[in-house]
C-alpha positions in Angstrom: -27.2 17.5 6.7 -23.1 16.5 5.9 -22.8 12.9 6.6 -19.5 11.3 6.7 -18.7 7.1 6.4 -16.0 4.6 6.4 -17.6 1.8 5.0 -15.2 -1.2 4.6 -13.0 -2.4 7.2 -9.2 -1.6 6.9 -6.5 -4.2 7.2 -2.6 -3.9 7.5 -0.1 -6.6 6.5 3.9 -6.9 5.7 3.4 -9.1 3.1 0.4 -11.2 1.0 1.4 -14.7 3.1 0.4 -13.2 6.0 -2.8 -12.0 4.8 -3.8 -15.5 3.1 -2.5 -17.5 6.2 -4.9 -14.8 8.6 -7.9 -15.4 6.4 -7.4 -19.3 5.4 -7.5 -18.8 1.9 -9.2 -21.7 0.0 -11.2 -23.0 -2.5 -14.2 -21.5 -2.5 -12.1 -17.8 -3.0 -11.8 -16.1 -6.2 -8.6 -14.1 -7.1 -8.2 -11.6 -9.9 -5.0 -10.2 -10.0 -2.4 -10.2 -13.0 0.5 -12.8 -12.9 3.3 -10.6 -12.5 1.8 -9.2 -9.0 0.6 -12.5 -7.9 1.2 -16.2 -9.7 -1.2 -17.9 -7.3 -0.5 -21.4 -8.8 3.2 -21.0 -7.5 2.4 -19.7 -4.2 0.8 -23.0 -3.5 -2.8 -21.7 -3.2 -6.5 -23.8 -3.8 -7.9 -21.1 -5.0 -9.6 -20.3 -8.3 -8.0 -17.1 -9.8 -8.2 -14.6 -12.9 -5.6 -13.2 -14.3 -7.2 -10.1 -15.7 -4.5 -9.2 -18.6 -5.7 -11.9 -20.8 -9.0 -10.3 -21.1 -7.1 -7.2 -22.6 -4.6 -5.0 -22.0 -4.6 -1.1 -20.3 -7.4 0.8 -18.4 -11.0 -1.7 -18.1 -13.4 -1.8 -21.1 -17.2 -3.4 -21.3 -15.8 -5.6 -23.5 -12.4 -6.7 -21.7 -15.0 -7.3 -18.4 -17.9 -8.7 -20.5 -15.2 -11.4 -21.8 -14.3 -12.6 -18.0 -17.8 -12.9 -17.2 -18.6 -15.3 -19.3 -15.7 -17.2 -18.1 -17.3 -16.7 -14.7 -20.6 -18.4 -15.1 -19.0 -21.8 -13.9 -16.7 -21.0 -11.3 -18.1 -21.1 -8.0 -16.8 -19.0 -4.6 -17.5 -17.4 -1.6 -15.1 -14.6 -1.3 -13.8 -12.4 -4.1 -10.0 -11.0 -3.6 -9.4 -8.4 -5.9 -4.9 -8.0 -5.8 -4.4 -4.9 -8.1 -4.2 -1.7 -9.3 -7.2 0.2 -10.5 -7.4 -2.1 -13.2 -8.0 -5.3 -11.6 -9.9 -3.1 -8.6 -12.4 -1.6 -10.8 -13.4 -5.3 -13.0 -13.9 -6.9 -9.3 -16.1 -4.3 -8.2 -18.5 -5.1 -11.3 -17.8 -8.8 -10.5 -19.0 -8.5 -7.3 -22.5 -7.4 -8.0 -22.7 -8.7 -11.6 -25.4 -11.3 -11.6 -24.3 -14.7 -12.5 -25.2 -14.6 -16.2 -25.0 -11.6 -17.2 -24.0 -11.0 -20.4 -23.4 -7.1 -20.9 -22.2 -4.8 -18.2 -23.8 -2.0 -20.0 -27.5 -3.0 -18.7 -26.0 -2.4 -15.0 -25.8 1.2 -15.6 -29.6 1.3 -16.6 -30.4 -0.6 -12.9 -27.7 1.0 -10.5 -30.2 1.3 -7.5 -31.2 -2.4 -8.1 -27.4 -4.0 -7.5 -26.9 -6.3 -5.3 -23.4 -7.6 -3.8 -22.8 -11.4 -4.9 -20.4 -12.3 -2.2 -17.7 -11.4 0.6 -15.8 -8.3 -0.9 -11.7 -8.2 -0.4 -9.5 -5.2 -2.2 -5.9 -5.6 -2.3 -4.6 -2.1 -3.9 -1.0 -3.1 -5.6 -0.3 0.9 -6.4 -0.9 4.0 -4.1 -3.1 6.0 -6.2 -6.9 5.4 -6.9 -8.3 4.6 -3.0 -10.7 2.9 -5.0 -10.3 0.2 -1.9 -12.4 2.9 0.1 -15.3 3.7 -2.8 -18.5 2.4 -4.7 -17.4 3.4 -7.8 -16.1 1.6 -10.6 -14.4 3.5 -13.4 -15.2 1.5 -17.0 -14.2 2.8 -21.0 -17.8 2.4 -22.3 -16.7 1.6 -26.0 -20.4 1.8 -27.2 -20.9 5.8 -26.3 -17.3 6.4 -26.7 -16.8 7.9 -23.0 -15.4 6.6 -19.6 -18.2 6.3 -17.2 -18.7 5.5 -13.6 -20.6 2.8 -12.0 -21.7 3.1 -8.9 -23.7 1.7 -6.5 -23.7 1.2 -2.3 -23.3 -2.3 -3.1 -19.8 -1.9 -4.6 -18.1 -1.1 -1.5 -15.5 -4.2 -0.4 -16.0 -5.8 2.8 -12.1 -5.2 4.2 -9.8 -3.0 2.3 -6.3 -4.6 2.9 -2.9 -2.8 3.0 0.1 -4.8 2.4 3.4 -2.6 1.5 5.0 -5.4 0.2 3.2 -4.9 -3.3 4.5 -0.5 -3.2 8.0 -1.6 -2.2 9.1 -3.3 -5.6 6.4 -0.5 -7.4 8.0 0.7 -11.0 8.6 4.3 -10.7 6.1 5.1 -13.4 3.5 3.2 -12.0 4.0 4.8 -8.6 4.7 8.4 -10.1 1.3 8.3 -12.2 -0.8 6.1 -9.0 0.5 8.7 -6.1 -0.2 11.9 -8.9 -4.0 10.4 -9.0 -4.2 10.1 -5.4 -3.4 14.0 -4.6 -5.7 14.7 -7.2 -8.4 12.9 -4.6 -7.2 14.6 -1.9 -7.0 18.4 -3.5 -10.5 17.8 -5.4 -12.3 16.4 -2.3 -10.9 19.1 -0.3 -12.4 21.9 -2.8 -15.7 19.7 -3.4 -18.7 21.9 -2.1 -19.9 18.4 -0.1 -16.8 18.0 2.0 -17.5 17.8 5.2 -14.9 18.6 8.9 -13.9 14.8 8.7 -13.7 14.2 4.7 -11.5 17.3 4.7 -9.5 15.8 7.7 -8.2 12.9 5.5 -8.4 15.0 2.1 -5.6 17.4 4.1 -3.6 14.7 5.6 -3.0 12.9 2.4 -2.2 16.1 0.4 0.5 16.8 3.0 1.8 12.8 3.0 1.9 12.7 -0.6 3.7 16.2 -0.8 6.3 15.5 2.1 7.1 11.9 0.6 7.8 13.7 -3.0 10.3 16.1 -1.0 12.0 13.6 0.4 12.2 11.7 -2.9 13.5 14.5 -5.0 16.1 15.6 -2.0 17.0 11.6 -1.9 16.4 11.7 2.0 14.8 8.1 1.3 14.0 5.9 -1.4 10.8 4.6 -2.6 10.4 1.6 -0.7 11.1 3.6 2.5 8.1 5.4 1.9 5.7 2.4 1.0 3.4 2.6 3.9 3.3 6.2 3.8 2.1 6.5 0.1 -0.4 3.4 0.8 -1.5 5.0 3.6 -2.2 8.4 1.9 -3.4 7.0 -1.4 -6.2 5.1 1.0 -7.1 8.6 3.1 -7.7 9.9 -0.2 -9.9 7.3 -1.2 -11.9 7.7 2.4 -12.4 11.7 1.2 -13.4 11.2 -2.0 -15.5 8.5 -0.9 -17.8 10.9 1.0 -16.7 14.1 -0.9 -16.6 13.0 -4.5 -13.8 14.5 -7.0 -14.7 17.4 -9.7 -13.4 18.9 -12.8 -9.9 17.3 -12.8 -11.3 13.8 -13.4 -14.0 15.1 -15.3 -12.4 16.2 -17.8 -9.7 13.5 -18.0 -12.0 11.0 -19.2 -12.6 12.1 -22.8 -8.9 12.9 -23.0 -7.6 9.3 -21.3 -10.2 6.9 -22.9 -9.7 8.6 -26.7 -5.8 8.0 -26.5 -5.1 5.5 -24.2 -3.3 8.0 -21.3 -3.9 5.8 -17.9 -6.0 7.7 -15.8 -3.8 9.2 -12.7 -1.4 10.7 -16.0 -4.4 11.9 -17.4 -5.3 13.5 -14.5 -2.2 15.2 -14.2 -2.5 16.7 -17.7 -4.9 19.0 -16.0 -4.8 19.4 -12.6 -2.8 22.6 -11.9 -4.6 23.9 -14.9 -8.1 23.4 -13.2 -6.9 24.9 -10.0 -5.4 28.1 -11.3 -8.9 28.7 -13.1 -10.6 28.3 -9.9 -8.3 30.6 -8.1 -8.9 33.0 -11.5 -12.6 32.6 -10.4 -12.7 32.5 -6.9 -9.6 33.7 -5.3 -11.2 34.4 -1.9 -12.9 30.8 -1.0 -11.7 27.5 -0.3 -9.0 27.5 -2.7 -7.1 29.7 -0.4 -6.8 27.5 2.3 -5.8 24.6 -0.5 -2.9 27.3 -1.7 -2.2 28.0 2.5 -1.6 24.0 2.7 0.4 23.7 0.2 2.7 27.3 1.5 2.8 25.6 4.4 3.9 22.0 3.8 6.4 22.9 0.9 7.7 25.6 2.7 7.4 28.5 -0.2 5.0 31.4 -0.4 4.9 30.4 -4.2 1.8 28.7 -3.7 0.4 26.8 -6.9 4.0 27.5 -9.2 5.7 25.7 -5.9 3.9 23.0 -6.5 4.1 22.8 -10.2 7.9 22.7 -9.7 7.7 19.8 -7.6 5.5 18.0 -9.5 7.8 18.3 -12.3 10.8 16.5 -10.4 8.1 13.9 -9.6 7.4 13.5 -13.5 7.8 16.3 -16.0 4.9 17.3 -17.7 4.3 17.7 -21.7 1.7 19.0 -23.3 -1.5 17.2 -24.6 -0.3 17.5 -28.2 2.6 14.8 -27.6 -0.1 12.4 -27.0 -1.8 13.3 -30.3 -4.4 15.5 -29.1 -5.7 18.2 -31.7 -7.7 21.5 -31.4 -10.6 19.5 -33.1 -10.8 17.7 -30.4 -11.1 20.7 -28.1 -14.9 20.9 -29.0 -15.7 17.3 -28.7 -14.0 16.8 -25.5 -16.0 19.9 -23.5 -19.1 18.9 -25.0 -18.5 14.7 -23.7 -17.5 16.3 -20.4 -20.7 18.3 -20.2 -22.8 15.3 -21.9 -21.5 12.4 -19.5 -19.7 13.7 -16.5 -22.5 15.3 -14.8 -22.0 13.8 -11.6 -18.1 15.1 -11.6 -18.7 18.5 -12.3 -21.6 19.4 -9.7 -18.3 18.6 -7.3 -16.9 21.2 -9.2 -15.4 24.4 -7.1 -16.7 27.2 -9.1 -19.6 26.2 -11.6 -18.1 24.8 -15.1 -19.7 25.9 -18.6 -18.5 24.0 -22.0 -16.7 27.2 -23.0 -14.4 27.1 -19.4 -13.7 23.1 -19.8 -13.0 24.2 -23.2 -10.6 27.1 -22.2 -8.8 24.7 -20.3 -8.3 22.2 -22.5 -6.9 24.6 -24.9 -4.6 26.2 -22.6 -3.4 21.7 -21.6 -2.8 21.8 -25.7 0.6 22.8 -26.2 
């Protein structure tokens, strides 16, 4: 049986005011955000609020969420608003069904069935690029195995996802290049994953071909960034909605030994080996659902080039470099298949064509220089 779901509600705004004043935002809400996004003490707000870079810096650690737990255990609220990128979205999702008390995240990976949401559930995404406003998963650097790993639980799902393009509009272009990279990743790998379904791959499709069609226009300079806030928001959260029901495969599978040993935030990371996953598939099985991804992209770039097409674009978007510039060695080659195979179980049996340790290995190789 395929069963498809869209589990929180989705809301739009221009701009975060009009959110707050729609929702009466008080004092018994919690926001974690950072302080260059949001600085909720000027905005003239009653509410209490984390400001998650002073837990630590870069992609979420046990110990960078174990630290603002504890500060938790004696503020009190109602509603949790998560304003951030995938960051701030992926501590809140472990706040939200974190017991008061606890003490180490790691004993909520021994008890996933057994979580329990804490309190109303808001997700602000500031970058268009993990959906992770759509999911149940929460994406943490596990420093005591060495690996990142997924929580994930039916609990973690927000209450409203909320869309407000006035957080894309001002977007770095690094931020956005890396965020918008991650979020066709989602859309290409839930497409391929062997449980899409006629609606995931509806939303996996349409965000390939937003993404894609915004990067055209960006590269011909038919529009600038801001222009296209909405429409990379909007894409970035159909993603999210396919890989939701879908799941993603060998792409972010293998991008987690690679990002969480040398710090490479994770839509970049992804990127390191995305074409390089999907020309093995094609090398494996030309024939199945990988021509209908190649078809898409023929059809929406407008080039019978196919994967090299895309490539080229992707390079205007942000050039490429080999693993080697961020210090990755062929000794690591070895140790990065066998953590994939070890941890990422979950990721690969989304996988298009099965993957052994000597394929992810293969791959990583060919990602080294």
């Amino acid at each position: 049986m395929n069963r498809f779901g869209i589990v929180p509600t989705v809301e739009e705004y221009s701009d975060f005011m009009s959110f707050a004043k729609q929702h009466e935002i008080d004092c018994d809400d919690l926001i974690i955000t950072n302080k260059y996004i949001l600085d909720v003490e000027k905005m003239g707000l009653t509410c209490s609020v984390i400001y998650q870079e002073e837990y630590g810096s870069g992609e979420p650690t046990d110990v960078m969420v174990n630290l603002l737990l504890k500060d938790l255990e004696h503020v009190s609220y109602k509603r949790l608003i998560a304003i951030g990128g995938g960051t701030v979205i992926d501590i809140a999702k472990i706040i939200a069904v974190a017991p008061k008390g606890t003490k180490d995240i790691n004993v909520l990976y021994e008890n996933m069935s057994d979580l329990k949401k804490q309190c109303e559930f808001f997700i602000i995404p500031t970058t268009c690029g993990t959906g992770s406003e759509m999911t149940n998963i929460s994406i943490v650097n596990r420093t005591t195995i060495g690996t990142k790993q997924g929580l994930v639980s039916q609990e973690m799902y927000c209450d409203h996802a909320v869309l407000i393009a006035q957080f894309i509009e001002s977007l770095p272009y690094g931020v956005f290049a890396t965020s918008s990279l991650d979020a066709l990743v989602h859309g290409v790998e839930s497409f391929l994953s062997p449980n899409a379904t006629a609606l995931s791959e509806l939303f996996s499709k349409e965000a390939i071909r937003l993404i894609l069609e915004g990067y055209q226009k960006l590269v011909t300079k038919k529009c600038e960034l801001s222009e296209l806030a909405v429409t990379f928001l909007r894409a970035s959260n159909y993603a999210g909605i396919a890989f939701g029901n879908a799941g993603c495969g060998t792409v972010h599978a293998m991008s987690y030994a690679f990002g969480g040993k040398y710090h490479v935030a994770h839509g970049e990371s992804n990127y390191e080996l995305f074409t390089a996953v999907l020309k093995y598939y094609q090398a494996q099985n030309p024939g199945g659902k990988i021509r209908d991804l190649i078809n898409l992209f023929q059809q929406v770039l407008k080039s019978e080039k196919g994967l090299k097409a895309l490539e080229d674009l992707l390079n205007q978007i942000l050039p490429w470099k080999p693993m080697a510039d961020y210090g990755m060695t062929k000794e690591d080659v070895l140790d990065f298949a066998n953590s994939t195979i070890q941890n990422q179980t979950r990721l690969l049996n989304n996988s298009y064509v099965p993957m052994t340790e000597e394929a992810i290995g293969h791959i990583y190789l060919n990602c080294l220089i």
